[in-house]
Each structure stands twice: as structure tokens, then as C-alpha cells.
VMD Tcl script that builds the backbone (N, CA, C; Angstrom):
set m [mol new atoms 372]
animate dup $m
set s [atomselect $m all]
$s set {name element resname resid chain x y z} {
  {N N UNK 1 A 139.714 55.478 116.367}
  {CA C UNK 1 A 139.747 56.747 117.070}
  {C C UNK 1 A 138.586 57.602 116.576}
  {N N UNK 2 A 137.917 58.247 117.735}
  {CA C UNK 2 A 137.255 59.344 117.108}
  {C C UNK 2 A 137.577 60.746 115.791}
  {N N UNK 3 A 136.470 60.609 115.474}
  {CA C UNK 3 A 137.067 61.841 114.743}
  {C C UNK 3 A 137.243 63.265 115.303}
  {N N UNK 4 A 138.405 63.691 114.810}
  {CA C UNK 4 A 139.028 65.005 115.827}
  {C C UNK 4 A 139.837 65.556 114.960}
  {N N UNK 5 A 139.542 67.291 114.974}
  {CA C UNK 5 A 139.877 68.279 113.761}
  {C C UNK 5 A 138.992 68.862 113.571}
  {N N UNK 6 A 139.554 69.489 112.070}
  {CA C UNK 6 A 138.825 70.634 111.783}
  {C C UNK 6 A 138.982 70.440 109.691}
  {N N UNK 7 A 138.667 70.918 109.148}
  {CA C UNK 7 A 138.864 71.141 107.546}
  {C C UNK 7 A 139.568 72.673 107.352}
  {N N UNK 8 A 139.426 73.169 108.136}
  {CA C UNK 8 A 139.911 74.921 107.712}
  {C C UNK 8 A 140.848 75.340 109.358}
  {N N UNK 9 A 141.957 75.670 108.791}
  {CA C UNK 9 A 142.689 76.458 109.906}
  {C C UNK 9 A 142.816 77.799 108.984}
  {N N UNK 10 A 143.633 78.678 109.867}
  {CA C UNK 10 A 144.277 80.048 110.227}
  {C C UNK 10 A 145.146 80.016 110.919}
  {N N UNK 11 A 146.550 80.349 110.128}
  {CA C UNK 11 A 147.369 80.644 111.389}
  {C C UNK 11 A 147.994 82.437 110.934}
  {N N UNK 12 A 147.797 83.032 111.849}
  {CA C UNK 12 A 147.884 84.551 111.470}
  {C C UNK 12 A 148.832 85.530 111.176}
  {N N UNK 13 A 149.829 84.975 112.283}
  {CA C UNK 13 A 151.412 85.170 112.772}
  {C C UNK 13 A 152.189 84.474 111.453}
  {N N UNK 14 A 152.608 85.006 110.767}
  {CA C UNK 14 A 154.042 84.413 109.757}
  {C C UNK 14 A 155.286 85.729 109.232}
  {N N UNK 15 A 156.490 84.639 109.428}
  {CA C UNK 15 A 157.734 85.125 109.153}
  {C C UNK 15 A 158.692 84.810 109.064}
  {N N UNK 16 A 159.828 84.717 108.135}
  {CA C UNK 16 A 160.519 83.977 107.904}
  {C C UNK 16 A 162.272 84.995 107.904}
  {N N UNK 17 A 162.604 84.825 109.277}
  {CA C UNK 17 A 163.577 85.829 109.361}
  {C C UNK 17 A 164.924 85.220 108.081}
  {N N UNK 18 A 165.605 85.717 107.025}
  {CA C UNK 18 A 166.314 85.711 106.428}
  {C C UNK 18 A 167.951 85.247 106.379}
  {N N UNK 19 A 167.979 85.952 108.255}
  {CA C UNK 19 A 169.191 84.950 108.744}
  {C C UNK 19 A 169.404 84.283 109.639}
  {N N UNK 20 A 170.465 83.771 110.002}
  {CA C UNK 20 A 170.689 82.684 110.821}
  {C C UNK 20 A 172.057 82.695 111.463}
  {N N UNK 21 A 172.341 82.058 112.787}
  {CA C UNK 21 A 173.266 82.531 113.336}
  {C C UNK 21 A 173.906 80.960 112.666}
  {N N UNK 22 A 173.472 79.746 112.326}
  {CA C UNK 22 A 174.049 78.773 111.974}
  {C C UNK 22 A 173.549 78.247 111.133}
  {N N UNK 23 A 174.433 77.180 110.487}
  {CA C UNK 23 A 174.474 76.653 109.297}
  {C C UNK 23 A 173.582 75.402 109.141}
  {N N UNK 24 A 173.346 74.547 110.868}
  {CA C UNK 24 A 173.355 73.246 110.679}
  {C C UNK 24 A 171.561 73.548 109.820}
  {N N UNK 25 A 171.111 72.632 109.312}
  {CA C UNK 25 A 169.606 72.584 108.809}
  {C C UNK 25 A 168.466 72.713 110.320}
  {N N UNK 26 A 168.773 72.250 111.407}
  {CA C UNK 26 A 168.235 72.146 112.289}
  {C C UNK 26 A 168.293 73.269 113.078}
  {N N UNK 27 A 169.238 74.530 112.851}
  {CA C UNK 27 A 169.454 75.564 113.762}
  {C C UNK 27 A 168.642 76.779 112.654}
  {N N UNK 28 A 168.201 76.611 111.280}
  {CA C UNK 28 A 168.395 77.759 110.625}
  {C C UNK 28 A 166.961 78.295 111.205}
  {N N UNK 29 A 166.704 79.576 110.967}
  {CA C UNK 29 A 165.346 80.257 111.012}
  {C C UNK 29 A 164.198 79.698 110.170}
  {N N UNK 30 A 163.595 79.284 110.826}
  {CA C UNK 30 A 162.619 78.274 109.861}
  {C C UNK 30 A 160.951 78.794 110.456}
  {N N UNK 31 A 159.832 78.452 109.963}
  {CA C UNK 31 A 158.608 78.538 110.086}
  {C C UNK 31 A 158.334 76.779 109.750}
  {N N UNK 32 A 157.200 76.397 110.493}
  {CA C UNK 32 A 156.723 74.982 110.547}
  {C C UNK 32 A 155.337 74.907 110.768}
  {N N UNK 33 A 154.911 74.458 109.963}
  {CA C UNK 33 A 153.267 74.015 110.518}
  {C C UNK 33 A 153.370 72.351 111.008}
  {N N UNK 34 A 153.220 71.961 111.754}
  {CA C UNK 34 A 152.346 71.120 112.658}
  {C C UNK 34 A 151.586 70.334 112.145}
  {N N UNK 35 A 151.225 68.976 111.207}
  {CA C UNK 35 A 149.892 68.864 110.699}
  {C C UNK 35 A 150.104 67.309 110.955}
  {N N UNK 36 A 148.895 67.445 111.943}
  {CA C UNK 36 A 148.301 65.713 112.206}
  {C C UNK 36 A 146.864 65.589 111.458}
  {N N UNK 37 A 147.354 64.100 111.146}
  {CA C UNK 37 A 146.344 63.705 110.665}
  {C C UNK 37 A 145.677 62.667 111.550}
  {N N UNK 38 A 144.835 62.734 112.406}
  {CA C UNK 38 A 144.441 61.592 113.011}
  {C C UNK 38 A 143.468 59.889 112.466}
  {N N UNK 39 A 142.848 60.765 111.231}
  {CA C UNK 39 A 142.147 60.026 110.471}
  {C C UNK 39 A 142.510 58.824 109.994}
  {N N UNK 40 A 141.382 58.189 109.394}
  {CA C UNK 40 A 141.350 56.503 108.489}
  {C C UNK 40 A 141.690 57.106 107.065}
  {N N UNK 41 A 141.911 58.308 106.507}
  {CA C UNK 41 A 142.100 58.446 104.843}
  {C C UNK 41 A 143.350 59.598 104.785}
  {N N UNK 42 A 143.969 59.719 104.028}
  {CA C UNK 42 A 144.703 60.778 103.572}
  {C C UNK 42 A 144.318 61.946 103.457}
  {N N UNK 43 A 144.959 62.981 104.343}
  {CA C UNK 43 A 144.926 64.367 103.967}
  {C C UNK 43 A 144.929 64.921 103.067}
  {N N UNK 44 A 144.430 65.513 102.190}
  {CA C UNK 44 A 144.951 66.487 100.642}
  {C C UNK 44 A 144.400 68.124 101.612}
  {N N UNK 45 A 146.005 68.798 101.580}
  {CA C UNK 45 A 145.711 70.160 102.065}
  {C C UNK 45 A 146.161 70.856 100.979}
  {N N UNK 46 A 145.452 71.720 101.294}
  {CA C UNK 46 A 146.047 73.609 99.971}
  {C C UNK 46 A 146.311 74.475 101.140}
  {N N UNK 47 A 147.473 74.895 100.897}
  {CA C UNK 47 A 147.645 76.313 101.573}
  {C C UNK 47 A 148.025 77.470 100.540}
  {N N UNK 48 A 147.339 78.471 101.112}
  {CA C UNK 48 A 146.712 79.652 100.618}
  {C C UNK 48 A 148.215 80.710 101.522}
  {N N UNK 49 A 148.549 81.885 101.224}
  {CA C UNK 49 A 149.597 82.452 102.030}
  {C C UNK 49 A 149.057 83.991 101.047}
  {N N UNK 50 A 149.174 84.941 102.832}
  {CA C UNK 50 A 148.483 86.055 102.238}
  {C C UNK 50 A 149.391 87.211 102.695}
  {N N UNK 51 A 149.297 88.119 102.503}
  {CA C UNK 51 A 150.364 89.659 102.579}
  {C C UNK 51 A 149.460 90.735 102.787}
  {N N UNK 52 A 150.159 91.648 103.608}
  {CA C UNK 52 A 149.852 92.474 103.373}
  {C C UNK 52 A 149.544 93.944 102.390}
  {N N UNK 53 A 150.155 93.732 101.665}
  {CA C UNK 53 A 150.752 94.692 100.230}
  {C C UNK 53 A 150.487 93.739 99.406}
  {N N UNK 54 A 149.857 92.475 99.012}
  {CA C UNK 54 A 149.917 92.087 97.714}
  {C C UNK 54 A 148.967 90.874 97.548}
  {N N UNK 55 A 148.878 90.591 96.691}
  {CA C UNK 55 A 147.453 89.351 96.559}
  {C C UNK 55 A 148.193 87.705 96.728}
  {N N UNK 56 A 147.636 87.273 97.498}
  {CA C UNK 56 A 148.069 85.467 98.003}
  {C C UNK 56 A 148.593 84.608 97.069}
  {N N UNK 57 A 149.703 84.279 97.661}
  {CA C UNK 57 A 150.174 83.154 96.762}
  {C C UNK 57 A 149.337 81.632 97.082}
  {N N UNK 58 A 149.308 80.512 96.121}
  {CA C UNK 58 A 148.900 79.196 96.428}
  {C C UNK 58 A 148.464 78.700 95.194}
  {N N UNK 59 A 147.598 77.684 95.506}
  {CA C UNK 59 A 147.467 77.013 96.397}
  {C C UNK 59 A 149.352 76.060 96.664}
  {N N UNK 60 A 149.488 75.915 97.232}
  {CA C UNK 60 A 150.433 74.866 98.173}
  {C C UNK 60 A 149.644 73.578 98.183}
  {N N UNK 61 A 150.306 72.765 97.725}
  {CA C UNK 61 A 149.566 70.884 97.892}
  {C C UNK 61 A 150.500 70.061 98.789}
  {N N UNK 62 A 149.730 69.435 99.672}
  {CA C UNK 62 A 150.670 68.957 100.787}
  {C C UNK 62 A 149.835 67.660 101.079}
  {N N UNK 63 A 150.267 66.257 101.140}
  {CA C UNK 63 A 149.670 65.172 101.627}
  {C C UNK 63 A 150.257 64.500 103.258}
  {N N UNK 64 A 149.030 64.042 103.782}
  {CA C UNK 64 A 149.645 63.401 105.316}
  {C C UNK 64 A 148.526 62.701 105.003}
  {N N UNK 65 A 149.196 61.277 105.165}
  {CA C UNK 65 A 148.686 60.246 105.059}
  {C C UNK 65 A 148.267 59.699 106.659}
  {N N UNK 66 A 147.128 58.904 106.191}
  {CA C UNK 66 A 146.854 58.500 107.363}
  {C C UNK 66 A 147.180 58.297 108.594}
  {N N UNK 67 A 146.529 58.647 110.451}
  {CA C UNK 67 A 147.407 58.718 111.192}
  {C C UNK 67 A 149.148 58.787 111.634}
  {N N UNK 68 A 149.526 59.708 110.729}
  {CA C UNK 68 A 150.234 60.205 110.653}
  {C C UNK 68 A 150.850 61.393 110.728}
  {N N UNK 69 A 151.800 62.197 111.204}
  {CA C UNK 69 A 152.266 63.706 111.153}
  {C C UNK 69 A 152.804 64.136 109.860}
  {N N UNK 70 A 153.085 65.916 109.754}
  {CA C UNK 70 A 153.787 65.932 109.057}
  {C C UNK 70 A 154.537 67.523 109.527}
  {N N UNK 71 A 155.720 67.531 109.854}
  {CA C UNK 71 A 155.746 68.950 109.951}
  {C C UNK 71 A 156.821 69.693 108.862}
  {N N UNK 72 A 155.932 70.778 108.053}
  {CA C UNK 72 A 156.285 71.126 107.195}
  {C C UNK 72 A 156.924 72.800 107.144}
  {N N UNK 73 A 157.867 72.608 106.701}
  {CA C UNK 73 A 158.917 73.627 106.765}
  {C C UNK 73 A 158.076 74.534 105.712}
  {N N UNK 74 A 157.783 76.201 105.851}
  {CA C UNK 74 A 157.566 77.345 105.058}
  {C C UNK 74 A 158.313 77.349 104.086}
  {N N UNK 75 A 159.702 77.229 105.070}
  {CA C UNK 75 A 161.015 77.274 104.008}
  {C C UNK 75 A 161.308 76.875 102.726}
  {N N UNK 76 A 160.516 75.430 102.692}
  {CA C UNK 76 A 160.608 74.576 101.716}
  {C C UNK 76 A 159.479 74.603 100.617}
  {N N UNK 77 A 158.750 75.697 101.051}
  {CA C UNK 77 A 157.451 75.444 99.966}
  {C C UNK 77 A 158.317 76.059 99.014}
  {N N UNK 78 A 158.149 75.846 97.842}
  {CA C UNK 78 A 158.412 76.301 96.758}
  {C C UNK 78 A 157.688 76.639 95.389}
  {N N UNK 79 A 156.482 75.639 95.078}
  {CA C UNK 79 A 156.075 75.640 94.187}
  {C C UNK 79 A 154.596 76.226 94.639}
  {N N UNK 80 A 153.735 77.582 94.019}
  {CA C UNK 80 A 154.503 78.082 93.009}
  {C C UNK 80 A 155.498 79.057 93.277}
  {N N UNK 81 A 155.690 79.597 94.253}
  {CA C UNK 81 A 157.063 80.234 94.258}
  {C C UNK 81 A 157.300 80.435 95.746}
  {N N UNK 82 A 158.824 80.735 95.897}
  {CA C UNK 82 A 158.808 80.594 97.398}
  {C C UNK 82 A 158.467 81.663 98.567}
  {N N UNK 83 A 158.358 81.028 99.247}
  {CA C UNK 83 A 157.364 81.756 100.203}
  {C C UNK 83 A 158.193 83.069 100.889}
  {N N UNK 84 A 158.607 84.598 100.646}
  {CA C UNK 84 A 159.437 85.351 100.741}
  {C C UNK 84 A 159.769 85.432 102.223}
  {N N UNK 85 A 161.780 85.740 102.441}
  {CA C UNK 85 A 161.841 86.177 103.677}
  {C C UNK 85 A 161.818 87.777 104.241}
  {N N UNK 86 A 161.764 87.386 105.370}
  {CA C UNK 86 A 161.782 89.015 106.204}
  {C C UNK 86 A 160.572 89.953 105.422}
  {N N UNK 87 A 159.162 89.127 105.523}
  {CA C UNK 87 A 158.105 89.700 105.218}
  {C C UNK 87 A 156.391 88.992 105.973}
  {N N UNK 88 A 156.062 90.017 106.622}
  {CA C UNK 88 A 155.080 89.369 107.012}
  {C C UNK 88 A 153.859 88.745 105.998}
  {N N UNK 89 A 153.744 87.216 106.758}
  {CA C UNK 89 A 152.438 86.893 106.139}
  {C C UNK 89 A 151.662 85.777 107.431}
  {N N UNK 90 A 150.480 85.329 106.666}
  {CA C UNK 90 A 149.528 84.629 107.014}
  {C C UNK 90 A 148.964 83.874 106.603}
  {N N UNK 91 A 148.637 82.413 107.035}
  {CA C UNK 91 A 148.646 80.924 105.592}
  {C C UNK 91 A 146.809 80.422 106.232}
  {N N UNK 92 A 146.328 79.748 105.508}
  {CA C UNK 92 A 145.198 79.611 105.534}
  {C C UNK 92 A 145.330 78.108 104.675}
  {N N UNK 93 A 144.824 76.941 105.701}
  {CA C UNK 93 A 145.059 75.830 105.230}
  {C C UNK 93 A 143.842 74.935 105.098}
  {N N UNK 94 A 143.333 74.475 104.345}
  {CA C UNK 94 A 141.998 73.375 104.137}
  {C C UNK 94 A 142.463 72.193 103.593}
  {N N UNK 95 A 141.760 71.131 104.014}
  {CA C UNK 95 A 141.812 70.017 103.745}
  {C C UNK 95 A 140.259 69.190 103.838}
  {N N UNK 96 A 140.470 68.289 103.073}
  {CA C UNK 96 A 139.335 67.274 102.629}
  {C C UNK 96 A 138.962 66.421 103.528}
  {N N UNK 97 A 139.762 66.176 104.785}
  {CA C UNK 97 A 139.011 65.435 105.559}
  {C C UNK 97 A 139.934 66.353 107.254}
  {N N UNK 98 A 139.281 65.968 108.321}
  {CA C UNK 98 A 140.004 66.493 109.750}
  {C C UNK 98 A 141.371 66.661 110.092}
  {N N UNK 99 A 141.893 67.727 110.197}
  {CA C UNK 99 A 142.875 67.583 110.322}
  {C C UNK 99 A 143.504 68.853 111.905}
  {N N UNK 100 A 144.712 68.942 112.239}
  {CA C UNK 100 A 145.103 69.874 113.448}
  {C C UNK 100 A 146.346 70.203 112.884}
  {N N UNK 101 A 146.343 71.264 113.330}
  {CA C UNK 101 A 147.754 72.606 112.402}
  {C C UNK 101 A 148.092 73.188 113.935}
  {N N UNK 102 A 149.311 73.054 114.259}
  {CA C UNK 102 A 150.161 74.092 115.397}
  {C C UNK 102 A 151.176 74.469 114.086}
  {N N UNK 103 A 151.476 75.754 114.646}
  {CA C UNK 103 A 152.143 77.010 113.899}
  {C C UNK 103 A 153.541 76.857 114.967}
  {N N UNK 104 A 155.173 76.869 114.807}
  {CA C UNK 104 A 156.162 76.415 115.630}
  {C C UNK 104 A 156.960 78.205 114.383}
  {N N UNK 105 A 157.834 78.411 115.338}
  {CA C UNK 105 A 159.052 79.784 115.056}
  {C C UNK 105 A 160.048 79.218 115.735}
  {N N UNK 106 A 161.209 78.874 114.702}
  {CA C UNK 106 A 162.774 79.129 115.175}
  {C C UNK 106 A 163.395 80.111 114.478}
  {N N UNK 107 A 164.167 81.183 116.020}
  {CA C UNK 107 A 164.321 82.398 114.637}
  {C C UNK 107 A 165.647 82.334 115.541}
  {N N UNK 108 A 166.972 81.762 114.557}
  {CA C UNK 108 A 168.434 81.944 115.081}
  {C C UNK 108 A 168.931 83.199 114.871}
  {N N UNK 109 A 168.171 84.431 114.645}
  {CA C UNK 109 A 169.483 85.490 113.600}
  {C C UNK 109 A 170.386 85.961 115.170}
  {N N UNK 110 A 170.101 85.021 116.458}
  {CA C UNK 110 A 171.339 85.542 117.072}
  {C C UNK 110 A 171.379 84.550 117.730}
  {N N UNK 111 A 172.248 84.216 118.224}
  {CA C UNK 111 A 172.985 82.726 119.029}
  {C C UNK 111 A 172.168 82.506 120.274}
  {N N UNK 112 A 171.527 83.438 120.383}
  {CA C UNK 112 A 170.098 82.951 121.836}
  {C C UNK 112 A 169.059 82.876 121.112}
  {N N UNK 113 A 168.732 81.522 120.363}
  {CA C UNK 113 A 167.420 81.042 119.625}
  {C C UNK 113 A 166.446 81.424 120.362}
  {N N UNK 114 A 165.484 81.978 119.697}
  {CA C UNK 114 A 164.160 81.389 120.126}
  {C C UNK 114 A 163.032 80.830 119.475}
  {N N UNK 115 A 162.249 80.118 120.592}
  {CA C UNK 115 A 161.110 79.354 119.986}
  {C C UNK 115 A 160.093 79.919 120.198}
  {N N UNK 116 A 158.956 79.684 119.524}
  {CA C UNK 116 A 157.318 79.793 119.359}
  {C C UNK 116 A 157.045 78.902 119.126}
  {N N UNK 117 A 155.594 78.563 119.681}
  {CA C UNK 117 A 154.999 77.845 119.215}
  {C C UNK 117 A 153.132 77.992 119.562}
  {N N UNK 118 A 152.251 77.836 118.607}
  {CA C UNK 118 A 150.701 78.281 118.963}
  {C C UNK 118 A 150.060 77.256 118.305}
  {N N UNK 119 A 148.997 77.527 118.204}
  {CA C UNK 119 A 147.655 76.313 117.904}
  {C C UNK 119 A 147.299 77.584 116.592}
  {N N UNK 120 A 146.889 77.090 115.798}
  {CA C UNK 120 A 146.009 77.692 114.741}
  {C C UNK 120 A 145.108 77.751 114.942}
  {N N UNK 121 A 144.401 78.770 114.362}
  {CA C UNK 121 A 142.800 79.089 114.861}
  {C C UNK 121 A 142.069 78.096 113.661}
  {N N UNK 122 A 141.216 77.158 114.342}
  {CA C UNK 122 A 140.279 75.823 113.322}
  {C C UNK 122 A 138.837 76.906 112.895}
  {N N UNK 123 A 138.110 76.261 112.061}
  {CA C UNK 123 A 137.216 77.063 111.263}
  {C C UNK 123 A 136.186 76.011 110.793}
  {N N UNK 124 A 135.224 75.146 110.589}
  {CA C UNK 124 A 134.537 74.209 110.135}
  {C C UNK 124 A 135.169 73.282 109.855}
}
mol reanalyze $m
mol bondsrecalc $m
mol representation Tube
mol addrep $m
């Protein structure tokens, strides 16, 4: 396959509403990045996560191995600390070789879910 991607996204929009109208793992309010790897080598990404009121947490280390997806829950970042709810932010992701980031919102805090979903803005 050709090569197709980018090394640097932006995604601008982040939030992680706090509640949830349900329990199952699949219904809760979650944030997701999107990350294909279309490539012949392994991804090594850092994500960077920024605020308004306060200086960026990261780096975030995340691998997607060759032609392969990965979609990764906000929720779950943890290390180095977790990524706060019911606060706006904005993640900034690079990687070592091409990669494509869509940005996805499930926000249950009421029994009429809704979804989002956008393309990240690519950068070199």
C-alpha cells in the first residue's frame, strides 16, 4: 500500500463528561481516538493533552502495530495521570512513522446518547 498519513495530528475538541446514564462499558461517556496505522512498521505515538488553565499533561505512549487499528479510550489513559473529567481539553499526537487519528464522543449523561465523530486536523 501506499504510504498515507501524517506524523502530527490535532484534535481540538476534548471532554470527558463524568456521567453516564449506564453502566454497561460500551454505553459509558467515553472519548476515543481513532488510530490507523496503515504502514509496513509499528507506530510509537506520544500524546501530549493540553488545558486551558494549566500546563499539558504527557507524554502518553501508545503502540499500533502494523496495518492495524487501534481505538483508544481517553478514559483509559492513565499514566502519567488520568486524563480529568468534565474539563475541557485538547490532545496533540505524533508518531514516528504515518499514521490517521479520527476523534469519536459518546456522551450518555442522558438516555438519548449521543455521538460525534471528526477527522483530526494532520500537520507534517
Amino acid at each position: 500500500m501506499a504510504s498515507i498519513g501524517r506524523k502530527r495530528w490535532a484534535i481540538a475538541e476534548g471532554y470527558i463528561p463524568s456521567e453516564s446514564s449506564f453502566t454497561d462499558r460500551t454505553l459509558i461517556s467515553h472519548e476515543t481516538a481513532c488510530i490507523l496505522n496503515p504502514g509496513e512498521q509499528e507506530a510509537n505515538v506520544s500524546i501530549t493533552i493540553f488545558f486551558a488553565d494549566r500546563e499539558p499533561i504527557g507524554p502518553y505512549r501508545v503502540s499500533v502495530p502494523a496495518r492495524r487499528t487501534l481505538h483508544l479510550r481517553f478514559n483509559d489513559l492513565e499514566q502519567p495521570e488520568i486524563v480529568p473529567r468534565d474539563t475541557d481539553y485538547s490532545s496533540v499526537f505524533e508518531s514516528d512513522v504515518p499514521i490517521i487519528v479520527q476523534h469519536t464522543r459518546l456522551d450518555s449523561r442522558s438516555a438519548e446518547i449521543a455521538l460525534l465523530s471528526t477527522m483530526a486536523y494532520a500537520d507534517g
